[in-house]
TORMAR-869374 format. One line per field, with one value per residue (C-alpha): x, y, z. Coordinates in steps of 0.25 Angstrom, whole numbers, plus 5000, padded with zeros to 4 digits. Layout:
N
east = [X / ...]
north = [Y / ...]
up = [Z / ...]
! end
This chain:
200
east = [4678 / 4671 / 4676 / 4676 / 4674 / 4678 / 4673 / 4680 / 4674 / 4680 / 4682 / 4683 / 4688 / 4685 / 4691 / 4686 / 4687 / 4672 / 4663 / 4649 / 4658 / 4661 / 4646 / 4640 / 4651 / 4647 / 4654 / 4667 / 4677 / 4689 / 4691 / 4706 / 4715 / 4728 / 4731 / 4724 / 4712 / 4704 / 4692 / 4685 / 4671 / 4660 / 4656 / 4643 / 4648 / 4662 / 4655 / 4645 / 4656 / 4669 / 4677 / 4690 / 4685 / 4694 / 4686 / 4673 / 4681 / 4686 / 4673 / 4666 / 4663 / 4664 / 4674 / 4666 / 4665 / 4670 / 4669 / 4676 / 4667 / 4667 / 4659 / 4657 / 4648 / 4638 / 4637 / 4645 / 4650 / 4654 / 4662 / 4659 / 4651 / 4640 / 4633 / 4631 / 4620 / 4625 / 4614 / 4614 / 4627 / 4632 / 4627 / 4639 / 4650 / 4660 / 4664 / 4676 / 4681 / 4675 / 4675 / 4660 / 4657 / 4647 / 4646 / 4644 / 4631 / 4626 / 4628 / 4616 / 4613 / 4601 / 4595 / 4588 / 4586 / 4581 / 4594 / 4604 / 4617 / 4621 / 4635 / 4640 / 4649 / 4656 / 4653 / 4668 / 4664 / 4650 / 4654 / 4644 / 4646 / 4637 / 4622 / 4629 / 4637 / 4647 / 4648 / 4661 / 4659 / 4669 / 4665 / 4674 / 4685 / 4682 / 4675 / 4667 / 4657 / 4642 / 4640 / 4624 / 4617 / 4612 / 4621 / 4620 / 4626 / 4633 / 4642 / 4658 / 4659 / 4643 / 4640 / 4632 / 4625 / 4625 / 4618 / 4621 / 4615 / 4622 / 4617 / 4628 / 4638 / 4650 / 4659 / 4673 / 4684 / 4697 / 4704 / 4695 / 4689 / 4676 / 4667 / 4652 / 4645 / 4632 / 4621 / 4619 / 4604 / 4604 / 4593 / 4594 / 4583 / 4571 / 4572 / 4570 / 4557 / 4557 / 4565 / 4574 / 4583 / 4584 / 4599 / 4609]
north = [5004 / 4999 / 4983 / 4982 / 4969 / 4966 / 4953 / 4945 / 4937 / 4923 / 4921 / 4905 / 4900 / 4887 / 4879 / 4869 / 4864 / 4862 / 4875 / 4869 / 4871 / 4886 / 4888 / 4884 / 4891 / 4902 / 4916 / 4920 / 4911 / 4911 / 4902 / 4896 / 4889 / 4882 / 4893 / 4906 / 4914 / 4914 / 4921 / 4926 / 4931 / 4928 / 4910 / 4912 / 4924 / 4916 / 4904 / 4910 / 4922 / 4913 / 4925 / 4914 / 4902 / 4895 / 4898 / 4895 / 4880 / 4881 / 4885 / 4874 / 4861 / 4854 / 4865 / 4872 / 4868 / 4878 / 4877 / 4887 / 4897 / 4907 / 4920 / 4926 / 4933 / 4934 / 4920 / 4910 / 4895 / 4887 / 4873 / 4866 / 4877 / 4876 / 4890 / 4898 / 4909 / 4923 / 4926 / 4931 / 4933 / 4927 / 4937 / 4947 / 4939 / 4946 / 4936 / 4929 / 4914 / 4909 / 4899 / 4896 / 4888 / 4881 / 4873 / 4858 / 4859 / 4869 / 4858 / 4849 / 4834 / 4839 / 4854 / 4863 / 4874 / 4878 / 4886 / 4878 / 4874 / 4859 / 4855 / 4842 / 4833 / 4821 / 4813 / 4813 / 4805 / 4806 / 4805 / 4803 / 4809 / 4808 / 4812 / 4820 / 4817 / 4825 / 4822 / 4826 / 4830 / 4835 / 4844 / 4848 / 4844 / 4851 / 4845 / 4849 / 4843 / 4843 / 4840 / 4833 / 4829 / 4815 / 4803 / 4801 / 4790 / 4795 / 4787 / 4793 / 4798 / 4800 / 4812 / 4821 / 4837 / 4845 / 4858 / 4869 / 4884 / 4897 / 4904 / 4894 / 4898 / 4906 / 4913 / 4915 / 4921 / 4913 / 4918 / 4912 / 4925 / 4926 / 4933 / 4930 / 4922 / 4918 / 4926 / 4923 / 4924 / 4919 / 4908 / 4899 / 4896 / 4888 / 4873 / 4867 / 4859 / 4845 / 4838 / 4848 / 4852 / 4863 / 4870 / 4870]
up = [5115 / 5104 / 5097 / 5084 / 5078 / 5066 / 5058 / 5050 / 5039 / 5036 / 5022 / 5017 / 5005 / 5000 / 4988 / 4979 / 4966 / 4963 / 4959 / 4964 / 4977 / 4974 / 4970 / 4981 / 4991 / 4983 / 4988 / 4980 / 4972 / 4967 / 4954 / 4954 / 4944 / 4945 / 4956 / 4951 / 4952 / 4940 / 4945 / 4958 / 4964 / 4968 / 4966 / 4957 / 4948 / 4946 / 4941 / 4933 / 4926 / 4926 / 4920 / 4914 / 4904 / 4917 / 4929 / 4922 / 4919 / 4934 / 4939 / 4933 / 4938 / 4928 / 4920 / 4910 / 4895 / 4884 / 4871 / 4860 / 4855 / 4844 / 4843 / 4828 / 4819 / 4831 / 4833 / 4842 / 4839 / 4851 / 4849 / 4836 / 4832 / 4841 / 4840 / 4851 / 4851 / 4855 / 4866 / 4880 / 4886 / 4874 / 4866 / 4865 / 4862 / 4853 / 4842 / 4844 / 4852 / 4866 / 4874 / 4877 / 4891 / 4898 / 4910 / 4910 / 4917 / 4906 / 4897 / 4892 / 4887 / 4879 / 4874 / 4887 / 4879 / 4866 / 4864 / 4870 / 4861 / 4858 / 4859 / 4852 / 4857 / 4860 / 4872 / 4878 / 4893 / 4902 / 4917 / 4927 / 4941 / 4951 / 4945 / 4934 / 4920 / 4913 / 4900 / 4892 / 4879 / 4866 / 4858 / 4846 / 4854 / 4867 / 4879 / 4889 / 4899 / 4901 / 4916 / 4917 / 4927 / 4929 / 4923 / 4907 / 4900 / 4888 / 4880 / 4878 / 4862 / 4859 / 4853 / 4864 / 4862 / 4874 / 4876 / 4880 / 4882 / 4879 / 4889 / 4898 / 4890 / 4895 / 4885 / 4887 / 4878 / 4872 / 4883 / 4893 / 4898 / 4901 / 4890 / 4894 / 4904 / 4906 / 4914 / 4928 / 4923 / 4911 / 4909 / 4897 / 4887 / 4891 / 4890 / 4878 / 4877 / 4885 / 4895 / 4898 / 4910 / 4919 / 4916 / 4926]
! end
């Protein structure tokens, strides 16, 4: 008589609040909020396709930044009429209202790339944590968060430009569903000429 033998896989689930933990786990997630599910799959393709403005916020460490957007006459406005070029996956946006987002470490204290966008603002509060800074900033009433590395002394209420490139940008329509994402291979445009960072 022949055994058969059957294997059974162990299957463990581990919870936490930060995403870095989530990313390097890697494997599948399940994105939770106040109790329910807002999106599963696989670590990697959640995080980079967030299909709820929600998740991406959720998913976010810290929450992602979004700004109110309009698409119209083939050209888009971002905030305070910040324009937005319509290329790459931004390229087929149908006119109408958005919610554009970007992540705080896509966010710049000086220009990277010859096309990236300047935001204006107002220096809100600059917390230094550890070897890194997060600078609040408002910007027409909104705020959102430029996460830097190394520690930067900037003064509450001085005007401040951040930067920005729109191929980091996410778009998400007024309901808060997910309308375009970036590519997984996108590469931005080149640097701009002297002393400029890599990109996050």
């Amino acid at each position: 008589m022949q055994e058969i033998f059957q294997r059974r896989e162990a299957i463990v689930v581990y919870t936490t609040t930060e995403p870095s933990e989530a990313l390097m786990l890697g494997g599948q997630v399940a994105v939770l909020d106040e109790g329910r599910v807002l999106q599963t799959g696989p670590t990697a393709k959640v995080y980079q396709h967030p299909d709820r403005l929600r998740v991406a916020e959720v998913f976010s460490d810290p929450p992602i930044n979004a700004l109110d957007s309009r698409v119209a006459d083939g050209a888009a406005q971002m905030g305070e009429n910040i324009p937005i070029p319509l290329t790459g996956h931004l390229a087929g946006l149908a006119p109408g209202k958005y919610h554009f987002a970007f992540r705080a470490n896509h966010l710049w204290l000086s220009r990277q790339a010859a096309d990236d966008i300047e935001i204006n603002g107002i220096v809100e509060l600059a917390e230094i944590n550890g070897s890194e800074t997060f600078i609040y900033v408002n910007h027409g009433g909104r705020s959102f968060v430029v996460q830097q590395d190394g520690v930067h002394a900037i003064g509450m209420g001085q005007p401040i430009a951040i930067f920005v490139n729109p191929c980091h940008l996410f778009a998400y329509a007024p309901d808060g569903h997910l309308v375009t994402a970036p590519s997984d291979n996108a590469s931005c445009s080149q640097p701009a000429t002297g002393g400029v960072h890599g990109a996050h």
